[in-house]
N, CA, C and O atoms as a GROMACS GRO file, in nm:
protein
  624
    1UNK      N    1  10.185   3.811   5.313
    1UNK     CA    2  10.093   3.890   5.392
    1UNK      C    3  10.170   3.999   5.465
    1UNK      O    4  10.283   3.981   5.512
    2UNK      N    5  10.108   4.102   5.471
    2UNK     CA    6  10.204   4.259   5.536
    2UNK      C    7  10.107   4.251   5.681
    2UNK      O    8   9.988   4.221   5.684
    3UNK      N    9  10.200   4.289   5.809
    3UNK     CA   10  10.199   4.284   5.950
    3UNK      C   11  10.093   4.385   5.937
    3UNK      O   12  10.023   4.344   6.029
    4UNK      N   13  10.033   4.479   5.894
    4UNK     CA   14   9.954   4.592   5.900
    4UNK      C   15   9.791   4.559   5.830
    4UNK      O   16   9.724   4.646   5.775
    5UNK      N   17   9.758   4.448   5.843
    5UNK     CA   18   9.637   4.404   5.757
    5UNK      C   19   9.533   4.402   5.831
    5UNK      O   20   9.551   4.352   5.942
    6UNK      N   21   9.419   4.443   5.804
    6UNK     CA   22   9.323   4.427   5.905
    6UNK      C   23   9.303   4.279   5.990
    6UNK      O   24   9.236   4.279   6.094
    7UNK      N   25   9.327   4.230   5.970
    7UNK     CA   26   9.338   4.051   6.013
    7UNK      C   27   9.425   4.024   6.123
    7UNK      O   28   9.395   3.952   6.218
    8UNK      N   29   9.543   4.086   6.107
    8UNK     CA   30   9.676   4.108   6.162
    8UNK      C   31   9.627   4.172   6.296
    8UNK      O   32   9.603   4.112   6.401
    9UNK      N   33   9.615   4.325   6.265
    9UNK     CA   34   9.544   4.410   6.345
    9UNK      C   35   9.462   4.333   6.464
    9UNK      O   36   9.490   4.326   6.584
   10UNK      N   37   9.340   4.272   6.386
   10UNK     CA   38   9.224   4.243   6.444
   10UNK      C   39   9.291   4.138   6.583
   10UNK      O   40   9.266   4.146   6.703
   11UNK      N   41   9.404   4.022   6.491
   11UNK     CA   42   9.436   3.867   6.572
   11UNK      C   43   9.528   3.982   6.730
   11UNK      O   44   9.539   3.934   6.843
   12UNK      N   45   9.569   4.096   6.702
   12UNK     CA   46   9.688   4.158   6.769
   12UNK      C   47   9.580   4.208   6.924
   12UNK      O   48   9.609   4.197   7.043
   13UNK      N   49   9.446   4.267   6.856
   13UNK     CA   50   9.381   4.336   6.964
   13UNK      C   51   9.302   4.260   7.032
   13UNK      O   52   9.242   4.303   7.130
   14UNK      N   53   9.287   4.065   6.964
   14UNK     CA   54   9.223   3.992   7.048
   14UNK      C   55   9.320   3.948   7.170
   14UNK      O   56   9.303   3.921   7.289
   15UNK      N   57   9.424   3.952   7.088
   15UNK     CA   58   9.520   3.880   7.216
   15UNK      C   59   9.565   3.971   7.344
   15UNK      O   60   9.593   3.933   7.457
   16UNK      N   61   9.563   4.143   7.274
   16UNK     CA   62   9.533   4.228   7.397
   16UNK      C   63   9.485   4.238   7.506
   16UNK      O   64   9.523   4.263   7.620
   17UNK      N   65   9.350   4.206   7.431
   17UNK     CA   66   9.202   4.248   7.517
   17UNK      C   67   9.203   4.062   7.582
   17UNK      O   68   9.141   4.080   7.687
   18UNK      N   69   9.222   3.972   7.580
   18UNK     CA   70   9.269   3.852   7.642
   18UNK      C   71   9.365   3.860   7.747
   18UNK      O   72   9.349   3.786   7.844
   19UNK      N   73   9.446   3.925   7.744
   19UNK     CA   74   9.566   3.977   7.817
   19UNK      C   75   9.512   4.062   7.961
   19UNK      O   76   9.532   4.046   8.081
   20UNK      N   77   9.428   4.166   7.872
   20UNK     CA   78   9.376   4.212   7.961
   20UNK      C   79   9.314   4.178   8.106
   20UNK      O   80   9.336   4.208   8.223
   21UNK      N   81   9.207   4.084   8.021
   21UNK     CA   82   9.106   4.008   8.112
   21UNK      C   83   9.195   3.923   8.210
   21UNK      O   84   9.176   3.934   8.331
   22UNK      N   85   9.308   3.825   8.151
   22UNK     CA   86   9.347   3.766   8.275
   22UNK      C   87   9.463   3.852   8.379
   22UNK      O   88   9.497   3.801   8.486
   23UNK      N   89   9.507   3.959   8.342
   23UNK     CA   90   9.539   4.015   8.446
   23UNK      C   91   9.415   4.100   8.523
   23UNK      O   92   9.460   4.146   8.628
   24UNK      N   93   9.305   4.128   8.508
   24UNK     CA   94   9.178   4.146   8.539
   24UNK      C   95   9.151   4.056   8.627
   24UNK      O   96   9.172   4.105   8.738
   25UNK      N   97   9.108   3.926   8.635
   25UNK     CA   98   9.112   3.815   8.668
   25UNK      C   99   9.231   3.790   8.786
   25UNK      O  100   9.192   3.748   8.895
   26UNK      N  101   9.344   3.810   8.770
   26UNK     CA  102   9.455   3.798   8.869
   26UNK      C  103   9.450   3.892   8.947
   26UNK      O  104   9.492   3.868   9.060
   27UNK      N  105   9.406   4.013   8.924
   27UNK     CA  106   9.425   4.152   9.005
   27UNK      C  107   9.326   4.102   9.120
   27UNK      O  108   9.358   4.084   9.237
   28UNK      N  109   9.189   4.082   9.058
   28UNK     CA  110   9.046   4.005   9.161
   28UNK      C  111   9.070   3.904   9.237
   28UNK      O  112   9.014   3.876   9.343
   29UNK      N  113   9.161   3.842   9.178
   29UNK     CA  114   9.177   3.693   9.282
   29UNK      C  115   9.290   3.748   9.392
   29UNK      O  116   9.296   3.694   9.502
   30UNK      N  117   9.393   3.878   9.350
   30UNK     CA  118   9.478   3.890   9.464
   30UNK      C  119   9.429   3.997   9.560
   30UNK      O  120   9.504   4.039   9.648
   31UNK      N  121   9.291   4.046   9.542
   31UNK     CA  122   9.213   4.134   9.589
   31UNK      C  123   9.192   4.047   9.667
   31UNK      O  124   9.245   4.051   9.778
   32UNK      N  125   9.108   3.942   9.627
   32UNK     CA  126   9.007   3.887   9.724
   32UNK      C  127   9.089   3.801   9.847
   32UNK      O  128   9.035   3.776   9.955
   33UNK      N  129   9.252   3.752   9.805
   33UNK     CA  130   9.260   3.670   9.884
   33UNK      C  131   9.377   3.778   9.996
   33UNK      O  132   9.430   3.712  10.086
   34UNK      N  133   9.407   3.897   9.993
   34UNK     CA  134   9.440   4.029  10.072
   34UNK      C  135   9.348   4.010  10.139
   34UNK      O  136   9.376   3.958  10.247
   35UNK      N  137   9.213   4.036  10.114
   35UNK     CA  138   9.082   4.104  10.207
   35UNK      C  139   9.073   3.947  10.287
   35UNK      O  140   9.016   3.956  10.396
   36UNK      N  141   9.109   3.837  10.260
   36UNK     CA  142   9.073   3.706  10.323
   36UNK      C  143   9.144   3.777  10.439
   36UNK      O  144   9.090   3.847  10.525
   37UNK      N  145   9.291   3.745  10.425
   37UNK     CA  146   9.404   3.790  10.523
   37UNK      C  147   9.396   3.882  10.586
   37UNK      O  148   9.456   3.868  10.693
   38UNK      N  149   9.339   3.997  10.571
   38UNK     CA  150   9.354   4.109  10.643
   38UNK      C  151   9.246   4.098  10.758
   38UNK      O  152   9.230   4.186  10.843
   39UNK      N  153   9.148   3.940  10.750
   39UNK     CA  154   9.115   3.946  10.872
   39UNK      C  155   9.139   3.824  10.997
   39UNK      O  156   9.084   3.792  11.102
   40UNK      N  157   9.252   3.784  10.918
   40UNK     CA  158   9.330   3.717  11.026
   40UNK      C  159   9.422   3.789  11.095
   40UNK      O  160   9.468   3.892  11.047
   41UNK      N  161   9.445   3.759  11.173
   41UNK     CA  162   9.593   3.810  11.259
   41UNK      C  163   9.749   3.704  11.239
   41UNK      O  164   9.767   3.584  11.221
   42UNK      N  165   9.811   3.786  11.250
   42UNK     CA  166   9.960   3.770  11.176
   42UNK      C  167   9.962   3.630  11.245
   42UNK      O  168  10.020   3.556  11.167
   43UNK      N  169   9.928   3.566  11.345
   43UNK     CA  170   9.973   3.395  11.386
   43UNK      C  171   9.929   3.351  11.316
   43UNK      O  172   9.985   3.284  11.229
   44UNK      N  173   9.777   3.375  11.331
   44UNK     CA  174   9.704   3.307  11.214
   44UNK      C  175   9.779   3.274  11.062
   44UNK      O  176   9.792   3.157  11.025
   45UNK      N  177   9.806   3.338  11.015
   45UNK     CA  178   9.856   3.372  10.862
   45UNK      C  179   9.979   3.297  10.880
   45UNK      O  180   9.996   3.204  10.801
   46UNK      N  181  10.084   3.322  10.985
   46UNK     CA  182  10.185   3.244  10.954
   46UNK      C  183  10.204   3.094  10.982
   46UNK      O  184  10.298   3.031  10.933
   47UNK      N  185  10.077   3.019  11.092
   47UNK     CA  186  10.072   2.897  11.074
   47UNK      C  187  10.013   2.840  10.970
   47UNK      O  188  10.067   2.736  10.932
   48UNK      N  189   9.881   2.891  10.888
   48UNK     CA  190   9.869   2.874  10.756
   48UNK      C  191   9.924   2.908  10.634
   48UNK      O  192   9.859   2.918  10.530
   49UNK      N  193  10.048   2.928  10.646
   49UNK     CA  194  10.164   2.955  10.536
   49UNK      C  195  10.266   2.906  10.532
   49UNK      O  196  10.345   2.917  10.438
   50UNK      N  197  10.285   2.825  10.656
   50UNK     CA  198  10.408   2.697  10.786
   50UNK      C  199  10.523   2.837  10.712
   50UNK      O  200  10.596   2.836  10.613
   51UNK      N  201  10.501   2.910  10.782
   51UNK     CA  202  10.615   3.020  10.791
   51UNK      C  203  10.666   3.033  10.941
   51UNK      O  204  10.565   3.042  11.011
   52UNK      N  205  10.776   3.037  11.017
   52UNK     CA  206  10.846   3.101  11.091
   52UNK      C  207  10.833   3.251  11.167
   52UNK      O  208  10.830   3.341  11.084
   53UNK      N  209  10.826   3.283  11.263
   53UNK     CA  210  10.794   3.361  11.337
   53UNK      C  211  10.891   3.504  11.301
   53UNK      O  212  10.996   3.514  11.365
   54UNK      N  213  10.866   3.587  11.225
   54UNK     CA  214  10.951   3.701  11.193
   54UNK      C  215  11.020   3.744  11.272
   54UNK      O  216  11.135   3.775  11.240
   55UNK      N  217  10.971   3.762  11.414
   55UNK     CA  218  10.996   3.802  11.526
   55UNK      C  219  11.125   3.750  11.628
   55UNK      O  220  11.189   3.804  11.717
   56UNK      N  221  11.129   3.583  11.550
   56UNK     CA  222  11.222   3.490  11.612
   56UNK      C  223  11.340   3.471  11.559
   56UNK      O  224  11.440   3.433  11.619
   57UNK      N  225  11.327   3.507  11.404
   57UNK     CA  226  11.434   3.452  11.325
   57UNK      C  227  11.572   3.568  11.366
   57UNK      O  228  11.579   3.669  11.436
   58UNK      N  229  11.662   3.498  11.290
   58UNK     CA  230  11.840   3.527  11.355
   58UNK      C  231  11.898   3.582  11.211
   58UNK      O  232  11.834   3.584  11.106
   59UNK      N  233  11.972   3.605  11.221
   59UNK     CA  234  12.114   3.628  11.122
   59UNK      C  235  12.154   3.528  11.072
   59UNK      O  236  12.213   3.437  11.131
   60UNK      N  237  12.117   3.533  10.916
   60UNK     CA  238  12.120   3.379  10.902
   60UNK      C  239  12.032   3.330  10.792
   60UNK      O  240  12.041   3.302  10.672
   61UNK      N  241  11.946   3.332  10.886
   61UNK     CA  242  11.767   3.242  10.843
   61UNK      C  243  11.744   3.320  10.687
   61UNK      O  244  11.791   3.428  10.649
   62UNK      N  245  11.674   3.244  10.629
   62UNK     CA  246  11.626   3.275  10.497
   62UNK      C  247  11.479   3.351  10.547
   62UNK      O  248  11.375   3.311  10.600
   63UNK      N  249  11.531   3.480  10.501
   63UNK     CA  250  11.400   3.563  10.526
   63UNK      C  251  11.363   3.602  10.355
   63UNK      O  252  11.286   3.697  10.339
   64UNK      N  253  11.400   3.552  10.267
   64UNK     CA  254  11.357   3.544  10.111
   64UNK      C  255  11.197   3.495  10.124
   64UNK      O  256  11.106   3.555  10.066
   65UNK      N  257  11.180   3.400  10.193
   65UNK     CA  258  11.028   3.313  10.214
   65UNK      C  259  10.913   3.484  10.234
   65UNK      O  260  10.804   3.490  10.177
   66UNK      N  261  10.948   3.565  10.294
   66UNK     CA  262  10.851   3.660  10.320
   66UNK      C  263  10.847   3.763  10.208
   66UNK      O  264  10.768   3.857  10.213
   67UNK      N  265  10.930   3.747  10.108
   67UNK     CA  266  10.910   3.863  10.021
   67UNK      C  267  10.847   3.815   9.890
   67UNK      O  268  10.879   3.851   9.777
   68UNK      N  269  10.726   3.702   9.933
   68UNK     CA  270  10.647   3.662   9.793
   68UNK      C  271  10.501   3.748   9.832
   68UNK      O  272  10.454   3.797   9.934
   69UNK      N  273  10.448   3.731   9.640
   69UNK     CA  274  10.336   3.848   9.674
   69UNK      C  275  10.231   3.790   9.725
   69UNK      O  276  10.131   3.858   9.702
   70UNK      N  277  10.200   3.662   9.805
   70UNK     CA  278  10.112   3.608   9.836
   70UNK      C  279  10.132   3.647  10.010
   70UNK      O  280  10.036   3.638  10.085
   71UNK      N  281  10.239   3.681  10.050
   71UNK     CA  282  10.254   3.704  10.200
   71UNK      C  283  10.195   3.865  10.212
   71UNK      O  284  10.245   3.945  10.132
   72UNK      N  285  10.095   3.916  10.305
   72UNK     CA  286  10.074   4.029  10.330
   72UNK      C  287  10.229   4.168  10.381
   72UNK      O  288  10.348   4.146  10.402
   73UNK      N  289  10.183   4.246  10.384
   73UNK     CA  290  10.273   4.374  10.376
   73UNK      C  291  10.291   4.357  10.538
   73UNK      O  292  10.398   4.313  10.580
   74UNK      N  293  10.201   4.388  10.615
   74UNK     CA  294  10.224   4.406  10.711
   74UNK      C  295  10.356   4.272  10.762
   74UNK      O  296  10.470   4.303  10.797
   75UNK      N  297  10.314   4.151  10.755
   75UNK     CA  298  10.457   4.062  10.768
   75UNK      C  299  10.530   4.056  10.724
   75UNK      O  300  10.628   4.034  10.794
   76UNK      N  301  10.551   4.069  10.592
   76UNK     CA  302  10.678   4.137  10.506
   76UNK      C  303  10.738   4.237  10.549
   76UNK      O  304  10.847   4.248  10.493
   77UNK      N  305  10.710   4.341  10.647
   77UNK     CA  306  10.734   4.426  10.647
   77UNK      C  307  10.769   4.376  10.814
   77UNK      O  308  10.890   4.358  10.832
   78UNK      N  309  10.704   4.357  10.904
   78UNK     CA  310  10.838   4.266  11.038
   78UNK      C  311  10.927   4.228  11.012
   78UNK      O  312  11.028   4.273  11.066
   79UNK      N  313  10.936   4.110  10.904
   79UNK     CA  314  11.023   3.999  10.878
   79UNK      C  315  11.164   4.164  10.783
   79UNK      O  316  11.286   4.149  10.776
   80UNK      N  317  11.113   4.251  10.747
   80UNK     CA  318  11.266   4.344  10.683
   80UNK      C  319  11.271   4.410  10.818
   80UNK      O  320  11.386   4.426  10.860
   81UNK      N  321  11.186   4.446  10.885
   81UNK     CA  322  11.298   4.505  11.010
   81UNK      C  323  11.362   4.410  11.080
   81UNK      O  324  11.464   4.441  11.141
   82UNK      N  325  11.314   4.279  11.082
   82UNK     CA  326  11.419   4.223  11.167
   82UNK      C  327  11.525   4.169  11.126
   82UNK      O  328  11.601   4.110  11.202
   83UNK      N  329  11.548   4.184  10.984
   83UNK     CA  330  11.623   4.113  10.926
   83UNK      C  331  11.760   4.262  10.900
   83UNK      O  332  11.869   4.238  10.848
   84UNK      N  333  11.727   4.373  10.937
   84UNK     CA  334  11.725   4.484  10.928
   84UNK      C  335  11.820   4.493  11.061
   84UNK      O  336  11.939   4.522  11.066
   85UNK      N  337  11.739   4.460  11.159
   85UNK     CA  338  11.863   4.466  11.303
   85UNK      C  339  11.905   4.357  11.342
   85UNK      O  340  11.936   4.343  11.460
   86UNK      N  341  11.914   4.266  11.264
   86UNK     CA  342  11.984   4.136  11.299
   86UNK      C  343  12.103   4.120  11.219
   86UNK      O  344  12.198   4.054  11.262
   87UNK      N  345  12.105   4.179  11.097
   87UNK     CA  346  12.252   4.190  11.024
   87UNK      C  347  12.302   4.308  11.076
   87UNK      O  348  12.240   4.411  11.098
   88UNK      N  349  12.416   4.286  11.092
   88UNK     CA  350  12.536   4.400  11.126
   88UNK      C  351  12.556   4.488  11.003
   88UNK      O  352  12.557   4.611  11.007
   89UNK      N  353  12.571   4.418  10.900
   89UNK     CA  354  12.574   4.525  10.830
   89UNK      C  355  12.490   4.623  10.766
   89UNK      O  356  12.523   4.719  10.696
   90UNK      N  357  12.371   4.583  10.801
   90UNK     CA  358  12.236   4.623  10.739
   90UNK      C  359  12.217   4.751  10.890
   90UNK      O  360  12.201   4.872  10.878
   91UNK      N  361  12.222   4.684  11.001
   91UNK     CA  362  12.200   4.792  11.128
   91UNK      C  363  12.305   4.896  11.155
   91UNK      O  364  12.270   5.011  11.185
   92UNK      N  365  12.408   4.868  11.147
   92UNK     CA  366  12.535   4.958  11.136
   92UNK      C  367  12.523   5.053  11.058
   92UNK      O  368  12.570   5.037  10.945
   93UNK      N  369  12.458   5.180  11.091
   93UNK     CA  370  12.446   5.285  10.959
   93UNK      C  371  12.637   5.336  10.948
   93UNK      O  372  12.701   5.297  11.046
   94UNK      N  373  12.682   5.380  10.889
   94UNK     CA  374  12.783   5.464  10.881
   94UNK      C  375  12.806   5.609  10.875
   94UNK      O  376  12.904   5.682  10.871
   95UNK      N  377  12.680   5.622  10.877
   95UNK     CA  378  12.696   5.800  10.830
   95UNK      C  379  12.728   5.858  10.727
   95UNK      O  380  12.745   5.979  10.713
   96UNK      N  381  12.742   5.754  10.628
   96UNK     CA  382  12.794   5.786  10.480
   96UNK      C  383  12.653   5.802  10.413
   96UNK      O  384  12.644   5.809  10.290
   97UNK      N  385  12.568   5.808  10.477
   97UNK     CA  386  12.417   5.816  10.332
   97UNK      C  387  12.381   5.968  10.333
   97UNK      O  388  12.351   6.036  10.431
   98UNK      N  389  12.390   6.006  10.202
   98UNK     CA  390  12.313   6.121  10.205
   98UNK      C  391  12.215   6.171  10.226
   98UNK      O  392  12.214   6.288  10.264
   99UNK      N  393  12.101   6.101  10.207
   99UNK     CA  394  11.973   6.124  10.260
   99UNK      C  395  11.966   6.061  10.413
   99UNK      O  396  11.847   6.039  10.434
  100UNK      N  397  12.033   6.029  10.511
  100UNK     CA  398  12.027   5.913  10.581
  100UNK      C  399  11.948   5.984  10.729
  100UNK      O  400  11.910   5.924  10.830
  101UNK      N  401  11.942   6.109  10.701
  101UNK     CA  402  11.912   6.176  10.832
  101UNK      C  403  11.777   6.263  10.799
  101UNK      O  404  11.748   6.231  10.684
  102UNK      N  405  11.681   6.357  10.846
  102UNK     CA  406  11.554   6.398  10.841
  102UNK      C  407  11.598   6.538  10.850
  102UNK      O  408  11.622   6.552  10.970
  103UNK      N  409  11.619   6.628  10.802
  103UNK     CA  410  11.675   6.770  10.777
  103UNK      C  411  11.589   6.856  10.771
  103UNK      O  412  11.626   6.972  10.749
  104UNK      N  413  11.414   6.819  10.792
  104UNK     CA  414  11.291   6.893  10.808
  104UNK      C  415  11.301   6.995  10.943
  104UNK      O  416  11.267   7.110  10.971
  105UNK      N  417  11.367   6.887  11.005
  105UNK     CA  418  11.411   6.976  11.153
  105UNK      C  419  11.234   7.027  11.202
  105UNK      O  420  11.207   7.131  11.263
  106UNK      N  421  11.138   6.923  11.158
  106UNK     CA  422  10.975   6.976  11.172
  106UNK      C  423  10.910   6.984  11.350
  106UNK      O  424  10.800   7.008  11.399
  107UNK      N  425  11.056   6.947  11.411
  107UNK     CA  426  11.018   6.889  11.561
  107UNK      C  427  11.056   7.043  11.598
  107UNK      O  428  11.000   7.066  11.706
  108UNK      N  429  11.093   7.103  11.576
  108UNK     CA  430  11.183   7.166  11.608
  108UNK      C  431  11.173   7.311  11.544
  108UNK      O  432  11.271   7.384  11.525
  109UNK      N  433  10.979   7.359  11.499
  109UNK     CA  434  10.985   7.473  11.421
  109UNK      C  435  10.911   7.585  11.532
  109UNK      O  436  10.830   7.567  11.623
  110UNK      N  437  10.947   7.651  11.502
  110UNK     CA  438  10.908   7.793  11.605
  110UNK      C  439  10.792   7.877  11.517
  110UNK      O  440  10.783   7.902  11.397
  111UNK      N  441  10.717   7.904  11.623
  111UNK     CA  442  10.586   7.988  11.540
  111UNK      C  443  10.666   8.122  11.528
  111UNK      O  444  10.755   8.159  11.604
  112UNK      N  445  10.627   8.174  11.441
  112UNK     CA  446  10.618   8.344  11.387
  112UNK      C  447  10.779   8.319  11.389
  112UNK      O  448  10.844   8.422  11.407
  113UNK      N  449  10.835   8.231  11.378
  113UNK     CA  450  11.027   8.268  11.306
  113UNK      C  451  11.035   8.372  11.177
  113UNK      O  452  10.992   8.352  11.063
  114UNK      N  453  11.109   8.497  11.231
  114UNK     CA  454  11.156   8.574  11.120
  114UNK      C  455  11.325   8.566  11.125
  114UNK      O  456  11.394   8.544  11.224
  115UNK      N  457  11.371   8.591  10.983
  115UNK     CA  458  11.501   8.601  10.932
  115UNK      C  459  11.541   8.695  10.880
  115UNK      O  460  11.457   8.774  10.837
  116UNK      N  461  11.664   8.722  10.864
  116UNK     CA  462  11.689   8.864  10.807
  116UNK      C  463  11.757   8.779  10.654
  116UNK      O  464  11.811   8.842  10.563
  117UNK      N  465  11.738   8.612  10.654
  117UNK     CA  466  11.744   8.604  10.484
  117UNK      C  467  11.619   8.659  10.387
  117UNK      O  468  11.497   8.663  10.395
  118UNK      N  469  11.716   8.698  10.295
  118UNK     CA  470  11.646   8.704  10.206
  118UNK      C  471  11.638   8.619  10.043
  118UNK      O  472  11.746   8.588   9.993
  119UNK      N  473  11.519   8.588   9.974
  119UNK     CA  474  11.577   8.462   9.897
  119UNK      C  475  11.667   8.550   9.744
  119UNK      O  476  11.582   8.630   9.707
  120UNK      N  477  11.753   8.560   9.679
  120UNK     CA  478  11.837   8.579   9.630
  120UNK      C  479  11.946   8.710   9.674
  120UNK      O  480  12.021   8.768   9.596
  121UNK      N  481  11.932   8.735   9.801
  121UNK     CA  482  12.012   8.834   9.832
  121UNK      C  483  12.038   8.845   9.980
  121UNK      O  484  12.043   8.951  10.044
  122UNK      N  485  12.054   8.734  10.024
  122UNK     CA  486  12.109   8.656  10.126
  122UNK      C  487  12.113   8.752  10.235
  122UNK      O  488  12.004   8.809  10.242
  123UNK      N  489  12.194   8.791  10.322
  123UNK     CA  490  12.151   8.805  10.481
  123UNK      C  491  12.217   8.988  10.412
  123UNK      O  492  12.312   9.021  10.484
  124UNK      N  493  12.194   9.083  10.317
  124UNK     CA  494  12.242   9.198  10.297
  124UNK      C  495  12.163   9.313  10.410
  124UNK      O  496  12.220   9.387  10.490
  125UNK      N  497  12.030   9.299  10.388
  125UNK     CA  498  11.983   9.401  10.532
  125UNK      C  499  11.998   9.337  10.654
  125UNK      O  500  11.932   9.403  10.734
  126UNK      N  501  12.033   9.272  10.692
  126UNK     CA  502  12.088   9.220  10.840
  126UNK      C  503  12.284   9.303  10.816
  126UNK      O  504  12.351   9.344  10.911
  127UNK      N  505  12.311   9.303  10.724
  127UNK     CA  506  12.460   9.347  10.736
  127UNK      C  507  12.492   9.470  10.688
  127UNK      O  508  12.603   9.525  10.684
  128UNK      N  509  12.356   9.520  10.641
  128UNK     CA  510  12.369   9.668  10.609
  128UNK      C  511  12.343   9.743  10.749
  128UNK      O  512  12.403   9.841  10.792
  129UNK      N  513  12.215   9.654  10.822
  129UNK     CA  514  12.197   9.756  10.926
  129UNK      C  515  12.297   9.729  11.058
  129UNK      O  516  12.297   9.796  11.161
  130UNK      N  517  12.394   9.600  11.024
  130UNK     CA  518  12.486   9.637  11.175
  130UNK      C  519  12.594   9.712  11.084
  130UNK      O  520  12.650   9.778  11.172
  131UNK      N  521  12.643   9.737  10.997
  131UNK     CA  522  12.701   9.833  10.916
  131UNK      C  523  12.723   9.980  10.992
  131UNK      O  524  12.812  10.030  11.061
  132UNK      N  525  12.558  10.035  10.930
  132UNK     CA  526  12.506  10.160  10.984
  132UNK      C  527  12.542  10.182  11.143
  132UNK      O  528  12.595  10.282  11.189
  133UNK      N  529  12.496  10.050  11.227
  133UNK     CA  530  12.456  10.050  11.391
  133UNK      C  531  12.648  10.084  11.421
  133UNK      O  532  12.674  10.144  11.525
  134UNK      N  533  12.764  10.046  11.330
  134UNK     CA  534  12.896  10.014  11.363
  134UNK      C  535  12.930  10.179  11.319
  134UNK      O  536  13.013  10.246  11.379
  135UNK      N  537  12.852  10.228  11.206
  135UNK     CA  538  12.916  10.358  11.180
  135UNK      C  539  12.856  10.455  11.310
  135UNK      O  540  12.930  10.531  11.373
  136UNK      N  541  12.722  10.441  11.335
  136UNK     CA  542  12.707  10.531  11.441
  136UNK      C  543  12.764  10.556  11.575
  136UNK      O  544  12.774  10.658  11.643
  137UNK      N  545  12.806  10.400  11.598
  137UNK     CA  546  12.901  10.419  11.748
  137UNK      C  547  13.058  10.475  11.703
  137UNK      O  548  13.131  10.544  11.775
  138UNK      N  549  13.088  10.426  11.564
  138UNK     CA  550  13.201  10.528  11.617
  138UNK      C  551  13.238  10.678  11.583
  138UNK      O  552  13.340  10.745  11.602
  139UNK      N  553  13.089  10.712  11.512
  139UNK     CA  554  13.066  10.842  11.493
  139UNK      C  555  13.039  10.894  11.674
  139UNK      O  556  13.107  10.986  11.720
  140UNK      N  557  12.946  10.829  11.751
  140UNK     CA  558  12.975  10.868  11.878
  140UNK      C  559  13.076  10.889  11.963
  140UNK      O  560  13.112  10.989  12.025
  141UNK      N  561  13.122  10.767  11.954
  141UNK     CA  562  13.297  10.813  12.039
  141UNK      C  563  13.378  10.944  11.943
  141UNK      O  564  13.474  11.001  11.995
  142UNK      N  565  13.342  10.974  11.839
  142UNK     CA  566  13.451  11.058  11.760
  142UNK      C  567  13.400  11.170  11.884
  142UNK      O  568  13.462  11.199  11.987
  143UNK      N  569  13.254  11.225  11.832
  143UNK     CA  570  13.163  11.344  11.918
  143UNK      C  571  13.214  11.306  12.086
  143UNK      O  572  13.197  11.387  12.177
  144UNK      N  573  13.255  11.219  12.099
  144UNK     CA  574  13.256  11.201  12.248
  144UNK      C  575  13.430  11.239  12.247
  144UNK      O  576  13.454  11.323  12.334
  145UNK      N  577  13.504  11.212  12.199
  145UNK     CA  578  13.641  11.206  12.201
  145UNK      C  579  13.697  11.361  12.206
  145UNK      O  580  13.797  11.402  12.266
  146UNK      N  581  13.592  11.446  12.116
  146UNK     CA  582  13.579  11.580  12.055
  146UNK      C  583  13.575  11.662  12.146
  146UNK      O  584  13.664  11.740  12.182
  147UNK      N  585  13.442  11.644  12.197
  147UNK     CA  586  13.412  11.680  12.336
  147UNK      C  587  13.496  11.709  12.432
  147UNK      O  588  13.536  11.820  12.468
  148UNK      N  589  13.525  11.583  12.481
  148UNK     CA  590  13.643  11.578  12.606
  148UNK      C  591  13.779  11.640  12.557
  148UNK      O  592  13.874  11.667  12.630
  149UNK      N  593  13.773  11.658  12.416
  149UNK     CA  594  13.973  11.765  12.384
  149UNK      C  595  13.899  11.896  12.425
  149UNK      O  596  13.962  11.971  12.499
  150UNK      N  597  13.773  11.935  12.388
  150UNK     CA  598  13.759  12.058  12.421
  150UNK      C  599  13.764  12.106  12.533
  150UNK      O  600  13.818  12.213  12.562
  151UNK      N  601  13.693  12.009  12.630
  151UNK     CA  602  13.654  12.034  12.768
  151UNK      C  603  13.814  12.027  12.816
  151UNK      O  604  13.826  12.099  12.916
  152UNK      N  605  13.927  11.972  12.783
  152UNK     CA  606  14.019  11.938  12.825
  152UNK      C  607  14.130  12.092  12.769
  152UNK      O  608  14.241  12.116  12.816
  153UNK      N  609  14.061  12.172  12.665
  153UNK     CA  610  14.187  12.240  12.628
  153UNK      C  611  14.100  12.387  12.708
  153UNK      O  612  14.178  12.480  12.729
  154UNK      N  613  14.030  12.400  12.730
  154UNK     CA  614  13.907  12.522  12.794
  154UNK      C  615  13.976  12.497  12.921
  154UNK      O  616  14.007  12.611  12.958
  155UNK      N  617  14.017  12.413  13.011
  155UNK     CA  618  14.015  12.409  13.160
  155UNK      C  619  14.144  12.464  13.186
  155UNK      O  620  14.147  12.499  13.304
  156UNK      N  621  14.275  12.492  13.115
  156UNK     CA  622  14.400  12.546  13.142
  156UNK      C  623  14.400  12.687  13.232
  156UNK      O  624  14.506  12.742  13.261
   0.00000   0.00000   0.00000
């Protein structure tokens, strides 16, 4: 018998569409039992789970227990920050991460900011015009320098 037979085919797309349904089935049951939880409050949930107080645990403690998919996000998500500033090495940033800092600088934006960048031709009219502003002053002192030999050779 060749893998490509309608039979073949047919046994391949029942077991699909079977597949389907019970992750269908699993998706609904982890729907429904989220929406249970989400209207308890976090004591609640953790004395009906005989889980440990996220809040309490040390350096140390097996905080593995909170990262199953039956524990909600929101406590999963206590139980990694504290597990987060309770290891030294986990709280100790170093300054070695590249992304490790917020470079939006969004706290910190000014209305109507203009620049004299420009995007592929970088800061050139900002350095053309102190250029110009550098030739005119010392085109002034020349006229000024000029001046005063004259006024200075007229007064003899």
């Amino acid at each position: 018998m060749r893998g490509d037979d309608f039979w073949s085919r047919r046994r391949a797309r029942v077991a699909a569409e079977q597949e389907a349904e019970a992750a269908e089935v699993a998706a609904a049951a982890r729907q429904a039992a989220e929406e249970a939880l989400e209207e308890k409050t976090d004591a609640e949930i953790l004395e009906e789970l005989d889980l440990p107080d996220p809040d309490e645990m040390q350096q140390g403690d097996d905080f593995s227990v909170f990262l199953k998919e039956t524990i909600p996000a929101r406590i999963r998500t206590r139980a990694l920050r504290r597990l987060w500033t309770s290891n030294p090495v986990l709280a100790n940033v170093d300054g070695l991460l590249d992304y490790g800092e917020d470079f939006t600088d969004s706290a910190m934006v000014i209305e109507n900011l203009q620049t004299a960048y420009q995007v592929g031709k970088g800061m050139t009219a900002h350095v053309e015009e102190l250029a110009r502003q550098a030739q005119e002053a010392t085109e002034g002192e020349a006229v000024a320098t000029a001046e005063a030999a004259d006024n200075s050779d007229a007064q003899p």
